[in-house]
C-alpha positions as CSV (number, residue, x, y, z in Angstrom):
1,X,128.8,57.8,86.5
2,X,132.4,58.5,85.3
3,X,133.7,57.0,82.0
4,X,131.4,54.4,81.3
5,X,132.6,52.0,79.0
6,X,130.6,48.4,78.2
7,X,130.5,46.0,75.2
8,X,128.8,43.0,74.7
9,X,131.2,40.6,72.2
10,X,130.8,43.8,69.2
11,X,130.4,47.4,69.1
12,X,130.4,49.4,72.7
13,X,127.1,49.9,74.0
14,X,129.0,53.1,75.4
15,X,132.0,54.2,75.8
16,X,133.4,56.8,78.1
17,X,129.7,57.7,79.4
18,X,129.5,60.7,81.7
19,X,126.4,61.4,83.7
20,X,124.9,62.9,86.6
21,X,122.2,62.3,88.0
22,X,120.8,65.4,90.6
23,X,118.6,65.2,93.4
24,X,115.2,66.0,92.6
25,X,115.6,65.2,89.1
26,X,112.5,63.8,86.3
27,X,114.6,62.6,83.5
28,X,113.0,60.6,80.7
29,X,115.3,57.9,79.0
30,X,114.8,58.1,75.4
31,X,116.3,55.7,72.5
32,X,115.6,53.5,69.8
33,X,114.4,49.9,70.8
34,X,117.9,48.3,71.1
35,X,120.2,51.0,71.6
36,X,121.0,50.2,75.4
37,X,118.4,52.2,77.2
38,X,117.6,49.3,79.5
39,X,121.0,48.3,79.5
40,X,122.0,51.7,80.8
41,X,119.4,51.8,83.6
42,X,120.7,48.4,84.6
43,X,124.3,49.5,84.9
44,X,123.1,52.7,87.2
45,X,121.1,49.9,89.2
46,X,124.7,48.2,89.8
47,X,122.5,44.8,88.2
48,X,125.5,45.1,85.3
49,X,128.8,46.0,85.8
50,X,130.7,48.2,83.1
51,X,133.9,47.3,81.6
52,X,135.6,50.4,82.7
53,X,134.3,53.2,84.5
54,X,132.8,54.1,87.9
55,X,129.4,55.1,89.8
56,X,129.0,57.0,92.6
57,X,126.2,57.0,95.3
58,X,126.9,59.9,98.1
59,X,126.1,57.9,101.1
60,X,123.0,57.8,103.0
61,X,121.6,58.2,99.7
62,X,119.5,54.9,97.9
63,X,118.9,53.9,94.3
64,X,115.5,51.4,93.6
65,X,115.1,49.7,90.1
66,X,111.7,48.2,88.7
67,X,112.6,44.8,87.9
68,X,111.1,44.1,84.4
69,X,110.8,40.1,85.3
70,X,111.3,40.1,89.3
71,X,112.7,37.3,90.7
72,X,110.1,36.2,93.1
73,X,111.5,33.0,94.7
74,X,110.6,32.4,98.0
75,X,107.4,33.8,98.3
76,X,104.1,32.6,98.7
77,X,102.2,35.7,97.6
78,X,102.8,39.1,95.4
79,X,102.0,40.8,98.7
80,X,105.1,38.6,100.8
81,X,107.5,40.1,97.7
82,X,105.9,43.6,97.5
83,X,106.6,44.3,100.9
84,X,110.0,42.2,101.8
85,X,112.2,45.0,103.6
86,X,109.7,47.4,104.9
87,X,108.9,47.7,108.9
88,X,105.8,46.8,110.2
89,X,104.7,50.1,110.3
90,X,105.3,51.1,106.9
91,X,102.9,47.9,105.2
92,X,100.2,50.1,104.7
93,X,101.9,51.6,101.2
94,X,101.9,48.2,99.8
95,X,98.1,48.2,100.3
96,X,98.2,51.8,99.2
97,X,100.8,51.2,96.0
98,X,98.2,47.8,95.4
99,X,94.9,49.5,95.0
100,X,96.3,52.2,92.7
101,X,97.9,49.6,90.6
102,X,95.0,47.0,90.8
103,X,97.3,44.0,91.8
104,X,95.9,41.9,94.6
105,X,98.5,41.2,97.3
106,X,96.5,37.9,98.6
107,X,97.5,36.6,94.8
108,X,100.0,33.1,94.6
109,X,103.3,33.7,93.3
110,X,102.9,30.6,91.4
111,X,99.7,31.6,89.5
112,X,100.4,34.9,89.0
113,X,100.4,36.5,85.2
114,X,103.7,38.2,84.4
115,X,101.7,41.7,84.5
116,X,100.7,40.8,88.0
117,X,104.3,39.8,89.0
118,X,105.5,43.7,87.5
119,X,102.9,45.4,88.8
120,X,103.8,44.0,92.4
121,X,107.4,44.9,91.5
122,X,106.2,48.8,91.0
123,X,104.2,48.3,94.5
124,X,107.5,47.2,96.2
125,X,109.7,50.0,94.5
126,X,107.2,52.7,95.4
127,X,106.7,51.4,99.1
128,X,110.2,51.8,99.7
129,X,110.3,55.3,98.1
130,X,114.1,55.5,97.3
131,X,116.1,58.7,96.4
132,X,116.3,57.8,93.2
133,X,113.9,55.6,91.4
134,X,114.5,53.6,88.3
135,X,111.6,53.1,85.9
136,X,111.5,50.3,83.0
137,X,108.4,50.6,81.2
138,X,106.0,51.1,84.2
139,X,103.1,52.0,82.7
140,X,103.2,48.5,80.7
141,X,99.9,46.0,82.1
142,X,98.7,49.2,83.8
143,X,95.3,50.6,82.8
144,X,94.5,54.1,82.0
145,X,93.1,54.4,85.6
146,X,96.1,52.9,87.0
147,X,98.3,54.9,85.0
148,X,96.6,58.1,86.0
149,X,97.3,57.1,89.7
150,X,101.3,56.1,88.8
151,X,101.2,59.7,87.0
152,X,100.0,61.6,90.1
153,X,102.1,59.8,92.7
154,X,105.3,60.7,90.6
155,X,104.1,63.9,90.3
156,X,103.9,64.5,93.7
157,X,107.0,62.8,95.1
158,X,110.7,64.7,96.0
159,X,112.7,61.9,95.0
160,X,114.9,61.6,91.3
161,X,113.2,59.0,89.0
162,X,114.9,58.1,86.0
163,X,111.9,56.7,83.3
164,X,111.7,54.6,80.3
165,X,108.3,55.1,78.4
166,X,106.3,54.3,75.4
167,X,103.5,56.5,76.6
168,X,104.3,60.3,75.3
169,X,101.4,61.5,77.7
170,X,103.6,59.9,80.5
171,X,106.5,61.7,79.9
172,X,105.1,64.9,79.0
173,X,103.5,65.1,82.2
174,X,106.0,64.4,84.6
175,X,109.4,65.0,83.2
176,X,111.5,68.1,83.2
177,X,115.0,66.6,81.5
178,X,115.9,64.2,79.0
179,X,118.7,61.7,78.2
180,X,118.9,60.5,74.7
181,X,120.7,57.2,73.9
182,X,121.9,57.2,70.1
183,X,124.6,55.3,68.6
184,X,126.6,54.7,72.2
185,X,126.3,58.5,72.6
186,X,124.1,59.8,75.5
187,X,123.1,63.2,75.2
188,X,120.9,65.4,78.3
189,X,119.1,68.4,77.6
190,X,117.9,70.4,80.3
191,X,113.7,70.3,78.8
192,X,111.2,67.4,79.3
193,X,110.0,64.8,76.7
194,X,108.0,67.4,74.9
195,X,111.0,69.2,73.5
196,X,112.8,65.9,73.0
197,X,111.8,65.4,69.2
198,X,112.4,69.1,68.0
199,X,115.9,68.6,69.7
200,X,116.4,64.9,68.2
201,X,115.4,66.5,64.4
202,X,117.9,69.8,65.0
203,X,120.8,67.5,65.9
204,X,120.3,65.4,62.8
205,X,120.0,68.1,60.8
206,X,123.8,69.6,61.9
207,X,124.6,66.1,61.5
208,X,123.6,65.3,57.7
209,X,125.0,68.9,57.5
210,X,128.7,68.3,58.8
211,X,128.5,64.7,57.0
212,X,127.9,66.8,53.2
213,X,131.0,69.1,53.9
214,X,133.1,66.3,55.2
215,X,131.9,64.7,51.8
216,X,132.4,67.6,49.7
217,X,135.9,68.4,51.4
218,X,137.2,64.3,50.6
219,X,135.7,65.0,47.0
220,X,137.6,68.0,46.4
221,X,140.8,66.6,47.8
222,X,140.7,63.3,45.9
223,X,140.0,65.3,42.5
224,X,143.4,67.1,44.3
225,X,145.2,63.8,44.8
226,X,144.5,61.7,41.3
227,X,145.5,65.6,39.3
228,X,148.6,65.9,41.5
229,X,150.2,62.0,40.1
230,X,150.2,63.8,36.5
231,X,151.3,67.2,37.4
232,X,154.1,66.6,39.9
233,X,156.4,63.5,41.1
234,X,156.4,64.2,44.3
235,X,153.4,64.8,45.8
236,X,152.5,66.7,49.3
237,X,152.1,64.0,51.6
238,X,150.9,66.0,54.5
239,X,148.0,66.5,52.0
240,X,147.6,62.7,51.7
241,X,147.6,62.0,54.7
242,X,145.0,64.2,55.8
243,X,142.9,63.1,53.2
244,X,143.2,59.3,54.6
245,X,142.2,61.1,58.3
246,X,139.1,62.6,56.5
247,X,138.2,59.1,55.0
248,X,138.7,57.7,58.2
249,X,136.7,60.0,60.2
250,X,133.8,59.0,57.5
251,X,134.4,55.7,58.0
252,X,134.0,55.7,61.5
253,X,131.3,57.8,61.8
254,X,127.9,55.4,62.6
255,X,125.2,55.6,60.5
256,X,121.6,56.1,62.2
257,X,119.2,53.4,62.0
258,X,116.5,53.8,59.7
259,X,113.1,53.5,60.4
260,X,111.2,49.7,59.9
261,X,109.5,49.9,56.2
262,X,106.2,48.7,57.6
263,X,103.7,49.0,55.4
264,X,100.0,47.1,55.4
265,X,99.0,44.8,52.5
266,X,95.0,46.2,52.3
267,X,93.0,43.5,51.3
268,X,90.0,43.5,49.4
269,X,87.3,45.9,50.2
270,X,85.0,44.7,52.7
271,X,81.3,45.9,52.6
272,X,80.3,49.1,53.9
273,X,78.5,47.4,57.3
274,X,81.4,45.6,58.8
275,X,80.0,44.7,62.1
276,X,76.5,45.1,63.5
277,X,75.7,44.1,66.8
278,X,72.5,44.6,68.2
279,X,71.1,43.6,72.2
280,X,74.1,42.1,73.2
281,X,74.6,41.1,76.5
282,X,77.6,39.1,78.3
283,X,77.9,37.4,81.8
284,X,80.6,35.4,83.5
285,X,79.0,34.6,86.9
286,X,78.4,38.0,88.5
287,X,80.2,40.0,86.9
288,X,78.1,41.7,83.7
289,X,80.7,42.3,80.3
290,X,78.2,43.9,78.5
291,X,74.6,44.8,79.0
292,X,71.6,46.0,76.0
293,X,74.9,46.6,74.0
294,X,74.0,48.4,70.2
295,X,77.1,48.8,68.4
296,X,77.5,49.4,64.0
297,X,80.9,50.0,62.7
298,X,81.2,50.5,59.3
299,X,84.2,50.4,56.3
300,X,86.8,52.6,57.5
301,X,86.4,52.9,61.2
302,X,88.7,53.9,64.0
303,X,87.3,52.2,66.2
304,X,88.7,52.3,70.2
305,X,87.8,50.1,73.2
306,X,89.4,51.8,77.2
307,X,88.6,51.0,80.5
308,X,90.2,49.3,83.4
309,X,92.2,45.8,83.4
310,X,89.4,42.2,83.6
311,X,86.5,44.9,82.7
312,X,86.2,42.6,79.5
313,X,87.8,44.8,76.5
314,X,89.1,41.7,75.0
315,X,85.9,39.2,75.5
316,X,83.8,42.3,73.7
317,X,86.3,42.1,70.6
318,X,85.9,38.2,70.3
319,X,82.3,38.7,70.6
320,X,82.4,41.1,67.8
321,X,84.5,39.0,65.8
322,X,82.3,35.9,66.3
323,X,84.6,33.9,68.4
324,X,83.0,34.4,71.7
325,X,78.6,33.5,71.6
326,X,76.9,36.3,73.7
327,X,74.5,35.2,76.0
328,X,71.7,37.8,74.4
329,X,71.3,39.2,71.3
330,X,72.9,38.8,67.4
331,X,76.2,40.1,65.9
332,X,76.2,39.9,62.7
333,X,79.8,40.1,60.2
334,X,80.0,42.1,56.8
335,X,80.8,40.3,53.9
336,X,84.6,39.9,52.4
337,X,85.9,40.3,55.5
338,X,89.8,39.6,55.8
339,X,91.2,39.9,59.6
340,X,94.4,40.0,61.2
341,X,95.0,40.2,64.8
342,X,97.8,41.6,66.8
343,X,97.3,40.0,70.2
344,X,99.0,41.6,73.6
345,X,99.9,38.3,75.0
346,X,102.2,37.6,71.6
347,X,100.6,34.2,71.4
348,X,101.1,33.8,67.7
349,X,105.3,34.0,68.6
350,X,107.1,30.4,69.8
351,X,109.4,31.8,72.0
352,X,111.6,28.3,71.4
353,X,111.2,29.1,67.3
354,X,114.1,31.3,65.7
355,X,112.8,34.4,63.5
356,X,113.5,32.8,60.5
357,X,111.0,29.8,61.5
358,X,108.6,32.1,62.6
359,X,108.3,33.6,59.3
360,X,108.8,30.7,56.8
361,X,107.0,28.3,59.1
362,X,103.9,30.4,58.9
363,X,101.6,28.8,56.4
364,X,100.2,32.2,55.1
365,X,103.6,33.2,54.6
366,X,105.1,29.6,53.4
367,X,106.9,30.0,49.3
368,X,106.1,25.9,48.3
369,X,109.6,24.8,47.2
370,X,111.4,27.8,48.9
371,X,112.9,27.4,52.2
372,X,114.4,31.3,52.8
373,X,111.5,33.0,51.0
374,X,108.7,34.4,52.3
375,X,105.5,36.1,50.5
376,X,105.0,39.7,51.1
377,X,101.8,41.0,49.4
378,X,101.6,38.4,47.2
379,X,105.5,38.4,46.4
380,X,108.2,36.5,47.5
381,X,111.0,37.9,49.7
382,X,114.4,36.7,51.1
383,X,113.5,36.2,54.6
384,X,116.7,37.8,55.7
385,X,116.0,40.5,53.6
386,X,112.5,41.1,55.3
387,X,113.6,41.2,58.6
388,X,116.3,43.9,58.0
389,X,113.4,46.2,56.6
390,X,112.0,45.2,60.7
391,X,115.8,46.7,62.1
392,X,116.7,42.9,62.4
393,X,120.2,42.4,61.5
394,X,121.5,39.1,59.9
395,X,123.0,37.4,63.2
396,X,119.3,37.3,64.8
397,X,118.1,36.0,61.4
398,X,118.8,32.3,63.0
399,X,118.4,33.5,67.2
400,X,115.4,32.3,68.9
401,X,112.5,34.7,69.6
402,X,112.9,34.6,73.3
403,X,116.1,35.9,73.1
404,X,114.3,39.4,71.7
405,X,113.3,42.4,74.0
406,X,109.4,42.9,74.0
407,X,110.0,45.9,71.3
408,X,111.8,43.6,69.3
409,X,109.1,41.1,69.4
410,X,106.3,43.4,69.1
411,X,108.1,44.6,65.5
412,X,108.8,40.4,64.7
413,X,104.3,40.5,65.2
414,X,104.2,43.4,62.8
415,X,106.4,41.9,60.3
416,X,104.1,38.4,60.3
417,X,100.8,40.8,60.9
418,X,101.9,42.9,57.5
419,X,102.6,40.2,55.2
420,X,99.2,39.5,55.1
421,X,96.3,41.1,52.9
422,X,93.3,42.6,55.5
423,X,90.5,45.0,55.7
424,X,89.4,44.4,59.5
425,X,92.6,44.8,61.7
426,X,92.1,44.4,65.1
427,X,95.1,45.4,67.8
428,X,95.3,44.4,71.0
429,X,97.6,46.5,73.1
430,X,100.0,47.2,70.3
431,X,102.2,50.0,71.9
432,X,103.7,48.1,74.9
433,X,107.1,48.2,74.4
434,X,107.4,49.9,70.7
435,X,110.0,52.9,70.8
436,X,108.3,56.1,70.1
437,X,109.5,56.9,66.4
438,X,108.1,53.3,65.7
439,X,104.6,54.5,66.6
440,X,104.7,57.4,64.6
441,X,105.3,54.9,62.1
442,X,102.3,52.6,63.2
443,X,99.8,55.7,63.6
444,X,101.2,56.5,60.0
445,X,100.5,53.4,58.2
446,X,97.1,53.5,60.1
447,X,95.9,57.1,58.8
448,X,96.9,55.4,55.1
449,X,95.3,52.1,55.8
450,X,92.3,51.2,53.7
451,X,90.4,49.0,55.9
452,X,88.4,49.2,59.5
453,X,90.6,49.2,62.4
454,X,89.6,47.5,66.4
455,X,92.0,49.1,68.8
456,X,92.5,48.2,72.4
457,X,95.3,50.9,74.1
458,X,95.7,52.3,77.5
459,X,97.6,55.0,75.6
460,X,96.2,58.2,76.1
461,X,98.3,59.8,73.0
462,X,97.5,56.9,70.5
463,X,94.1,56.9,71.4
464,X,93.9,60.6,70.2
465,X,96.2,60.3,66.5
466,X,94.2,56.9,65.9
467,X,90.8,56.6,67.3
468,X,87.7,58.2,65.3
469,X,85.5,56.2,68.0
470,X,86.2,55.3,71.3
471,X,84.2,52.6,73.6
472,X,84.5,53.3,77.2
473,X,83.7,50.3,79.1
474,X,83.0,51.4,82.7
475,X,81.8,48.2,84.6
476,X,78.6,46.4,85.4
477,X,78.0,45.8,82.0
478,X,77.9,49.8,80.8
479,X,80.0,50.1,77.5
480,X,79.0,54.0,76.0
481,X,80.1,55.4,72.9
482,X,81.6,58.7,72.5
483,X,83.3,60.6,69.3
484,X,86.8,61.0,68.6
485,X,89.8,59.8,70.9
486,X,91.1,59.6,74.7
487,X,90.8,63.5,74.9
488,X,87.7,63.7,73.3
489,X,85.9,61.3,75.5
490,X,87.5,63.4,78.7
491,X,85.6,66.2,77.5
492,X,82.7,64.6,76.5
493,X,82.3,63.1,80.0
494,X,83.0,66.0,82.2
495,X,85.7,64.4,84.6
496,X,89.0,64.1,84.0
497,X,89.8,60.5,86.2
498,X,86.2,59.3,84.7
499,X,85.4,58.5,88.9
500,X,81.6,60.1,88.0
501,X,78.8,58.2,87.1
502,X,77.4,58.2,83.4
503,X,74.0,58.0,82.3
504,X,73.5,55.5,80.1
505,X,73.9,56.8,76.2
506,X,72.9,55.5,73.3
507,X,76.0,53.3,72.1
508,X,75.2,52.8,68.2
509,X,77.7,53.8,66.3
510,X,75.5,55.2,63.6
511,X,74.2,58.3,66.1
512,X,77.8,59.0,66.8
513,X,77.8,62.9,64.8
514,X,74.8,63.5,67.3
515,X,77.6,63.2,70.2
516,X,80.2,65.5,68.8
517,X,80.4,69.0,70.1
518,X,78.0,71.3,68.1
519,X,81.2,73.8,67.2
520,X,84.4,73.4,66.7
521,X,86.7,70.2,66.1
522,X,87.5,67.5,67.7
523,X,91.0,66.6,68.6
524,X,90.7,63.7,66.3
525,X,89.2,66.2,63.6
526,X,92.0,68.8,64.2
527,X,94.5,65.8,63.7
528,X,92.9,64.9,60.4
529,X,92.6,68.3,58.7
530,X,96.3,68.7,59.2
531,X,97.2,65.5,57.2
532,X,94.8,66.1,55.0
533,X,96.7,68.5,52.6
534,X,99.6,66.2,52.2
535,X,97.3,62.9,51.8
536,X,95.7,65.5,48.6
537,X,99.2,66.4,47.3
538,X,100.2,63.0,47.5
539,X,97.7,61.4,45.7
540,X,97.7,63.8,43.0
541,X,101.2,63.6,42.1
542,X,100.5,59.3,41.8
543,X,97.8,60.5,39.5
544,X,100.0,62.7,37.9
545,X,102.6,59.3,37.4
546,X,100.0,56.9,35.6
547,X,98.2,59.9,33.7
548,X,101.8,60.2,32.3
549,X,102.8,56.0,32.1
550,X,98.9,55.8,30.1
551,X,99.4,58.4,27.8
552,X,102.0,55.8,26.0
553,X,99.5,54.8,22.7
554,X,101.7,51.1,22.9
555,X,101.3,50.9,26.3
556,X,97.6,48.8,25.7
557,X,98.6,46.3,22.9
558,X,102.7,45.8,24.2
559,X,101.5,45.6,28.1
560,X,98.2,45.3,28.9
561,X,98.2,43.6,32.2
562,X,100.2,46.6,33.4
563,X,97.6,48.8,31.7
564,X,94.7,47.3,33.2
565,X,96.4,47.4,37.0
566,X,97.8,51.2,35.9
567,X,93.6,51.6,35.1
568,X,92.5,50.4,38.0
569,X,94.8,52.6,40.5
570,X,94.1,55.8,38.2
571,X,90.4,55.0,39.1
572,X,90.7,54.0,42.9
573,X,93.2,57.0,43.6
574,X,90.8,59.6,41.8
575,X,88.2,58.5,44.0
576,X,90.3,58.6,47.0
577,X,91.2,62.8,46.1
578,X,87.9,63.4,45.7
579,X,86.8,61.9,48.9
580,X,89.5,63.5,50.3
581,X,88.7,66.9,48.8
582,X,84.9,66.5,50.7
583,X,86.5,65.4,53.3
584,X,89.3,69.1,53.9
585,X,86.1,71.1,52.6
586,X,83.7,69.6,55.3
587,X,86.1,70.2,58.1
588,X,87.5,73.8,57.2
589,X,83.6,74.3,57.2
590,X,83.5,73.0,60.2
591,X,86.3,74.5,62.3
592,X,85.4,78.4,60.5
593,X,81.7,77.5,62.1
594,X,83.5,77.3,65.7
């Protein structure tokens, strides 16, 4: 690709865009949700054409792209489209491609899910097994099995794949360069995604450094320019001129997009024993959900639930929520319990709606007498005002929400999901399509979040900064529990593609320090102890703040509302230090014992 240059009706998307793409080569395609990594794949697949520029293909050579919503028109079955091109003799990687990615060829077009229709897509790109393979998001509607399969096929092959991920574990594994999209700029350095975000924070860092002596140099030239009127007539206009250059050059310079201010409204606390299930059992037909299922999660859980695609994840959260009856045994709810759900399927979106609908049309949300305000926490907001702290500019304010990119409306579900107070949070596949410095954020705000936390995720990395618990449902009704995260379970199992069988365990949560390792720490643990020491800092410099607003002797008689709330944090945030004093002591204990 020579000088590159494409803009849709504002800024460039890029402009005079440089890149080679080598035989051989594992790039991953790194950006922040909008900045045109999609776009850019698109362009290389010749499915948009640049303004200005050129691409090359050497001949003989071929270039395949993973459509992200094939168009499947004219076929009967995902198995007709998967395999549309190939000779008769080369049919069998179709059937090969479909059982690694669990899609069933024999499955109607017409009734097919839009994860079924991209998961024959992937069949049909890897069947044909260009030179140079384009990857959107594959690991999206795959299941950890399925993903391990994708993971070991692109390991093994010789052609170039170019690969948009979410999942870090993904693109650590199998990529040996990255490109990184930011601002129109696209950058390649010759490591994988592991030594992407060292790179991203050291180019910043010159960045904001550069931007304080171009700052300081236009200070000191403007102090230059105002003293100069006074102390001569004619000033030196070179000088003037160059300081209008370095104003310019500021100017122009474009300013990084900040991070979404996502934050969770905790509701009240629930009680300690937020679910307890006991016997459980679940049956569609044949095929057993759960079976003599024991499960207690308690205030403050992490709780994770893996296993393949239709193994019945989903059903076993309703059931535990009360919104599904199981055919055998009682599941009892904790009391004060406040839930909010963050569905997969994005059900609670109307993709016909605009954003600003979706928000102010939301009764929960709804300000009586207010049509652009929207309650936050319990305060009203602009609604314009809202969505900017989301990365949503004013112009999409009033756009419909199918008009967004999955990340886009997986950040529109946070902002509706945040607004509202909780203590039981339940996620349901909430990485698909999220850039990656957006789940830091998320696995942030979940390490600070007060209440119990439900997590469904096929991603491996997640699992690990999140999970405290994971649920590993295997089939015919076998749901185990194990301690910590993704990693954790690995070990705990013994097999790394989890193919062995298991012997049944007990799966109540409350025998759960009987399964960790004797020694040592967990990954989950390990992960903890480290963020433990700021988590203490922090919360004693708040304390530090309302020791200091309380120690006004007016403060009681001229404010006391604001003395009573500044009471009741001084109390709640001493508690939380001292729990999290235990909590350092008892793992520093821990990891000198291993």
């Amino acid at each position: 690709m020579s000088g590159i240059s494409l803009t849709f009706g504002g800024d460039p998307v890029f402009s005079g865009l440089d890149l080679v793409v080598q035989p051989g080569d594992r790039v991953a395609l790194v950006g922040r949700n909008g900045s045109g990594k999609s776009t850019l794949m698109k362009v290389m697949a010749g499915l948009v054409e640049a303004d200005q520029g050129g691409i090359v293909i050497p001949p003989g050579k071929s270039v395949g792209y993973m459509e992200q919503d094939p168009g499947m028109q004219g076929f009967a079955t995902l198995g007709d489209y998967a395999s549309s091109g190939l000779e008769p003799g080369e049919l069998y990687k179709v059937e090969r491609a479909g059982e690694g990615l669990k899609f069933d060829p024999a499955r109607a077009v017409e009734t097919a899910s839009g994860g079924e229709r991209r998961r024959a897509a992937l069949a049909k790109l890897m069947a044909e097994a260009p030179d140079l393979m384009l990857l959107d998001e594959p690991t999206n509607h795959l299941d950890i099995e399925a993903i391990a399969w994708l993971e070991r096929e692109l390991g093994a092959t010789r052609a170039a794949y170019v690969l948009i991920s979410h999942d870090r574990a993904f693109l650590r594994a199998l990529t040996r360069a990255t490109l990184w999209i930011d601002r129109g700029a696209v950058r390649r350095q010759e490591q994988g995604f592991e030594a992407f975000e060292t790179w991203r924070d050291k180019v910043w860092e010159e960045e904001d450094q550069q931007r304080h002596k171009l700052n300081r140099l236009i200070k000191s030239e403007a102090r230059w320019a105002v003293e100069g009127i006074s102390a001569r007539r004619k000033r030196n206009q070179g000088r003037v001129r160059a300081l209008q250059a370095l104003r310019a050059e500021r100017a122009a310079q474009i300013k990084r997009q900040g991070s979404a201010a996502m934050a969770l409204e905790s509701g009240p606390k629930s009680g300690r024993k937020v679910i307890d299930a006991k016997g459980v059992c679940k049956a569609f037909g044949a095929q057993q959900i759960v079976r003599n299922f024991d499960l207690l999660v308690q205030r403050g859980d992490r709780v994770a639930f893996v296993g393949p695609n239709g193994v019945g994840k989903t059903t076993l959260l309703k059931m535990l929520l009360g919104q599904v009856e199981p055919d055998e045994g009682t599941v009892a709810l904790g009391t004060n319990l406040e839930i909010a759900v963050f569905d997969q399927a994005r059900a609670q979106l109307d993709p016909e709606m605009s954003l600003w609908d979706s928000l102010t049309g939301d009764p929960e949300m709804r300000v009586s007498g207010k049509a652009d305000q929207v309650m936050v926490g319990g305060q009203p907001k602009h609604v314009v005002g809202y969505l900017k702290e989301f990365l949503f500019d004013d112009a999409q304010a009033r756009a419909a929400v199918k008009s967004l990119s999955g990340g886009e409306k997986a950040r529109l579900l946070l902002a509706k999901l945040m607004a509202k107070s909780s203590n039981l949070l339940v996620l349901d596949e909430p990485t698909n399509d999220l850039d990656v410095e957006t789940l830091d954020l998320l696995q942030e705000l979940l390490d600070d979040y007060n209440g119990t936390v439900l997590l469904v995720s096929h991603d491996r990395d997640f699992l690990d900064r999140v999970a405290t618990t994971t649920i590993a449902m295997e089939g015919n009704g076998r749901a185990t529990v194990y301690a910590g995260g993704w990693s954790d379970y690995i070990a705990q199992r013994g097999d790394v593609a989890g193919k062995k069988e298991e012997k049944t365990k007990p799966s109540r949560l409350k025998v759960k320090q009987e399964a960790k390792p004797k020694a040592g720490l967990s990954f989950s643990e390990k992960h903890r102890l480290e963020k433990l020491p700021a988590e203490i800092a922090r919360l004693g410099a708040e304390i530090a703040k309302l020791e200091e607003l309380m120690s006004d002797p007016e403060l009681f008689s001229r404010e006391p509302v604001k003395f009573q709330k500044a009471t009741e944090a001084l109390v709640e945030r001493q508690e939380k230090l001292s729990a999290a004093e235990e909590e350092w002591l008892m793992l520093e204990e821990k990891a000198e014992a291993g």
